[in-house]
N, C-alpha and C positions, 0 to 999 in steps of 0.2 A: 170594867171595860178600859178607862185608862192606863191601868196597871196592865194591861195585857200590851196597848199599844207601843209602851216605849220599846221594847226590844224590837218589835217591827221597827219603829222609825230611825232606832241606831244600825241597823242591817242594811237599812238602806241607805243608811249616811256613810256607815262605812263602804258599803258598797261604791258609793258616787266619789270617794273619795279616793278607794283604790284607781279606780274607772280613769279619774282626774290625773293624779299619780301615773298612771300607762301609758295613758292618751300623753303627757306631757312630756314621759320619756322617750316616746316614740318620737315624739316630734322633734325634740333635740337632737336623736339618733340620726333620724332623717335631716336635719341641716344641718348636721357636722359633715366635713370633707372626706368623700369617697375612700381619699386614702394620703393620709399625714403626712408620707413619706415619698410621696412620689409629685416630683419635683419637674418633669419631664414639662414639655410645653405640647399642649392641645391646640392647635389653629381649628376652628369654627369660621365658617363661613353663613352667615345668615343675609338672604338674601331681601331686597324691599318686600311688601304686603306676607312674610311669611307669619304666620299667626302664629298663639303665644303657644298652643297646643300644637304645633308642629316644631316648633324653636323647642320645648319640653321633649319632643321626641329624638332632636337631635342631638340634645344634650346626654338623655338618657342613653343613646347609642353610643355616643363617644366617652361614656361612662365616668361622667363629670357630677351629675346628679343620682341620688339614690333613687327617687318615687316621680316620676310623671303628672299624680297625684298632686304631691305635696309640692309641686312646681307651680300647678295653677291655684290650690289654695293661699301659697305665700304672697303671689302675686298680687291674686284679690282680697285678704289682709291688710296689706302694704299700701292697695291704692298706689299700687305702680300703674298708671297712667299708658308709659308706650317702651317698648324695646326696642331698640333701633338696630338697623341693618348696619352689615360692617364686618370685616374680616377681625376676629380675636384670638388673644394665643392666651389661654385658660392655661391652669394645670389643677391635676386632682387634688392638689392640699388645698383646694380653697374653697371656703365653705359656699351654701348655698345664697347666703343675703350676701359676701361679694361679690355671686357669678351676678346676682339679678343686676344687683347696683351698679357693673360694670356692663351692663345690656342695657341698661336706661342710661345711662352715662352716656354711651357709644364708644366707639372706638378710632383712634386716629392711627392704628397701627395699619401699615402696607407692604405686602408683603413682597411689591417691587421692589422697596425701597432701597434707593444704592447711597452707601453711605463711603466716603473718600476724606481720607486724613492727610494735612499733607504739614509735615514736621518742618523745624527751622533748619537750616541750613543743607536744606536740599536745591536742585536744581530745577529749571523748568522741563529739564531732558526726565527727572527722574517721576516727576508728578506726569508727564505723561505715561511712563511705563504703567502707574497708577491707574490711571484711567483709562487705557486699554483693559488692563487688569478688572476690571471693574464694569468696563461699560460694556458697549456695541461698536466702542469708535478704537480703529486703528492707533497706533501708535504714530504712524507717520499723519494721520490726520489730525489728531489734536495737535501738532506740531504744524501744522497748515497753518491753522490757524491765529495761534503762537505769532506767528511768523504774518498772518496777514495786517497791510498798510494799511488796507480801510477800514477793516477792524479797531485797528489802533487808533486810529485818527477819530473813530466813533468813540473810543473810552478817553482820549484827549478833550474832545468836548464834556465830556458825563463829568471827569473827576477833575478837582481841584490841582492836586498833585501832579497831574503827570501833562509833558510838554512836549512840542516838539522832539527834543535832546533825544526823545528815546526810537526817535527814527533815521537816528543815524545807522546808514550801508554797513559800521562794522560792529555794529553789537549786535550779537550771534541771538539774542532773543529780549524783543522789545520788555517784556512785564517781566523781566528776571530780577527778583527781588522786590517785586510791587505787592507779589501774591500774598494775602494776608496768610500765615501759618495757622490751620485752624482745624475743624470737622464740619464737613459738608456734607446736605442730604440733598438727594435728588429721587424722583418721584417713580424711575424706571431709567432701564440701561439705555432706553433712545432719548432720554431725554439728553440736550447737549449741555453740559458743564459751565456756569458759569460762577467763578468766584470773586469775593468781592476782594477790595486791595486795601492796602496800609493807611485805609483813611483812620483808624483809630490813633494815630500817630500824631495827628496836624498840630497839638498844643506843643509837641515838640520843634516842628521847623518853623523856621521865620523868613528863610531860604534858602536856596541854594541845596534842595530837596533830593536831588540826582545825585549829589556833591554827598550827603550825610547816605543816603542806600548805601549806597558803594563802599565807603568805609565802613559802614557796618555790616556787609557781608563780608568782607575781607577779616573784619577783625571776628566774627561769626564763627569763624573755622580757625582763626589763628588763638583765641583767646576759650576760657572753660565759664567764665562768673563776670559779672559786672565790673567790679574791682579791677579784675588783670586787665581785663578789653579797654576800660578807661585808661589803663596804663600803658597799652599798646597802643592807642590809638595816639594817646602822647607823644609813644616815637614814631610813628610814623610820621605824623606834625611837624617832629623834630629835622627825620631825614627831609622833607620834602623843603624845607625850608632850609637847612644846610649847602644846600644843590645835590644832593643824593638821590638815589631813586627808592622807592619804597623796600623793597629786597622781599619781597612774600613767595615765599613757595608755591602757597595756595592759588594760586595769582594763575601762577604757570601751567596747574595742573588742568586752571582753567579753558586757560587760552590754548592748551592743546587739547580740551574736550575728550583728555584719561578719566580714570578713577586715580583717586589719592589711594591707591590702596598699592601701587607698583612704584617700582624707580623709578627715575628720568637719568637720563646723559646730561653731561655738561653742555651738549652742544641744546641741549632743549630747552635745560634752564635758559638761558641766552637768547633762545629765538626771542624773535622780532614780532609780535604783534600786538593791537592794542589794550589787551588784557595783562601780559604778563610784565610784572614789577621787575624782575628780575635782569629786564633788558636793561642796557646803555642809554636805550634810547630813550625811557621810560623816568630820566631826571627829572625832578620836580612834580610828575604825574601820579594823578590814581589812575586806575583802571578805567575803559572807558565807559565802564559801567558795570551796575552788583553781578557777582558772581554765583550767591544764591541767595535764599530768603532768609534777610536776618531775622532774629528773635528781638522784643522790646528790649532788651537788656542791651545788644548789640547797639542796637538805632540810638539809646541813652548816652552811650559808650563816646558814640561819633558827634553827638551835640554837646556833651559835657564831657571832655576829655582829661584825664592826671596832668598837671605839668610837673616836668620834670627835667632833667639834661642828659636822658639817657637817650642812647643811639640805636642800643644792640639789643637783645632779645630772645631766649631760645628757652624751647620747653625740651624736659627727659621723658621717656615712656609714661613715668605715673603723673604726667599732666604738671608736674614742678615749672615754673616760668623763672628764669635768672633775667636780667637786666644787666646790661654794662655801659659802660661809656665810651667806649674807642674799640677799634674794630681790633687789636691786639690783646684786650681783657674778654673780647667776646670770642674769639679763636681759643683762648687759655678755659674759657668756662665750656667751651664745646671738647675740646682733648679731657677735660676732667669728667664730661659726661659719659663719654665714649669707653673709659679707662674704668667705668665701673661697671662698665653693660646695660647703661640707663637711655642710649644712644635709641631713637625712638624709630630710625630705621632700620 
């Protein structure tokens, strides 16, 4: 009788062991990713009290999961506890214990969400374009605002940095160059925009904070690296204190509210207002305020400046900066740049 039972009991061991073996590959089958190659993004929306077998059904439809089934056995395995509600952007490469783990996790993605960059040495004209672009709010209305006294006068109490000065009648937009250069998220297009300003800056000033903006939007646009801008900002230093006026182009292109991207006449360089360096009248002066938002490099530039005895200053198309001393070596370095076609207008 014993001799008889062993091949029954190996029958069925091997039996239990193929069984083991199926059952085992099935189940790997079934939590591997739908499809490895498809990379696309699945928004799921799962709403509060929906149960774990309707959350399965919906994942099955949007063909995220293989089995229905093996949705709620993983679950109750797992001792996953709770799936939480939330808008998710899944895709089919992803196996089954990341969909569950990122259902119990939850999710902070929003699919209002507005997100707004606003880069260095742009203008407050230009981050509006921005935020029309982006939001619910006109272009002329975030310029409203921009523009509004009470406003201002409410971020003059909030922040350390900013004073009075910046409510003077001729600067064309009080927080021009205050706005920190960064990426901002906001929760939906009504919501209204608020971005924080240059307080990561404060171990740099000690004063006179309106005084360093300014130079560092100016030298923002006129300078490419840390290095030159510090050297620029040297001559600027140099003219204002020689009884010179700063001579900045960018200045001008300001104060007439163009794009740098056209010519001026000489009769424009020359206008009169109090932006542009270029004028007579503008001896010994900055601007009366940033022209756009410097980078930390710039703001560096303007608190720690090159000394040097240079006056003059000009760059050629590929970004090259010459320096000279007297406004007759800096004429001779601009004919040399023009005579080789490196002239950047």
């Amino acid at each position: 009788m014993i001799v008889k039972r062993k091949p029954k009991l190996l029958l069925i061991l091997i039996f239990f062991s193929v069984f083991l073996i199926v059952i085992g590959g099935l189940w790997l089958f079934l939590c591997r990713p739908v499809n490895f190659f498809d990379h696309d993004i699945v928004e799921v929306q799962i709403t509060s009290g929906t149960s774990t077998k309707e959350i399965s059904d919906i994942l099955k439809e949007k063909k995220l999961i293989r089995s229905r089934i093996l949705f709620g056995v993983y679950i109750k395995l797992n001792r996953v506890s709770s799936l939480k509600a939330g808008t998710y952007q899944f895709r089919r490469d992803m196996s089954l214990s990341k969909i569950v783990q990122t259902l119990e996790r939850g999710s902070s993605y929003n699919p209002n969400l507005v997100v707004l960059t606003f880069h260095e040495g742009k203008r407050i004209t230009d981050y509006a374009k921005v935020i029309e672009k982006k939001t619910n709010h006109t272009y002329d209305e975030v310029i409203a605002v921009f523009k509004d006294r009470d406003y201002m006068k409410q971020l003059i109490a909030e922040y350390w940095f900013l004073t009075d000065v910046i409510l003077n009648d001729d600067i064309y937009y009080p927080l021009e160059g205050y706005l920190a250069p960064d990426t901002y998220h906001f929760d939906n297009k009504d919501t209204y925009p608020y971005f924080p300003l240059n307080k990561p800056y404060k171990d740099l000033f000690v004063n006179e904070i309106h005084r360093y903006l300014t130079m560092a939007s100016v030298v923002e646009l006129e300078g490419t690296n840390t290095e030159n801008r510090k050297m620029i900002v040297g001559i600027f230093e140099n003219r204002l204190h020689s009884g010179m006026n700063m001579g900045s182009d960018v200045t001008t292109y300001y104060g007439l509210q163009v794009d740098m991207t056209q010519d001026l006449s000489s009769n424009q360089f020359s206008s009169v207002n109090p932006y542009n360096t270029r004028s007579t009248t503008m001896i010994g002066k900055l601007p009366i305020g940033p022209i756009c938002t410097p980078s930390l490099s710039s703001i560096e530039a303007s608190v720690h400046p090159t000394d040097s005895d240079y006056l003059f200053f000009v760059a050629d198309k590929h970004g090259n900066i010459y320096y000279t001393r007297t406004n007759q070596e800096h004429d001779q370095k601009v004919a040399e740049i023009k005579a080789k076609g490196d002239w950047i207008w």
